[in-house]
C-alpha positions, 0 to 999 in steps of 0.5 A: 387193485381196482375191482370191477362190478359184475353185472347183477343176475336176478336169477342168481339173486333170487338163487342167493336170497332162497338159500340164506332161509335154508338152515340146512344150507347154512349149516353146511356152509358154517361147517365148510368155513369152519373146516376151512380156518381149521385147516389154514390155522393147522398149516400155520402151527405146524412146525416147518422143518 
């Protein structure tokens, strides 16, 4: 499957490269990950019936 690139959002960009300096926010960005692959390796290992 071939991907096409969206056009670039300055406004977004700079939106993008605020938030990468905010230890809050990525913080909470680490949490939401790692909430996520807990959840996904949780539904692997449960047994099915």
């Amino acid at each position: 499957m071939v991907r096409i690139a969206r056009k670039i959002d300055p406004k977004r960009i700079a939106e993008l490269k605020k938030k990468i300096h905010d230890n809050r926010y990525l913080e909470a960005a680490i949490q939401r990950i790692a909430l996520t692959l807990t959840n996904e390796l949780m539904q692997r290992n449960e047994p099915r019936p």
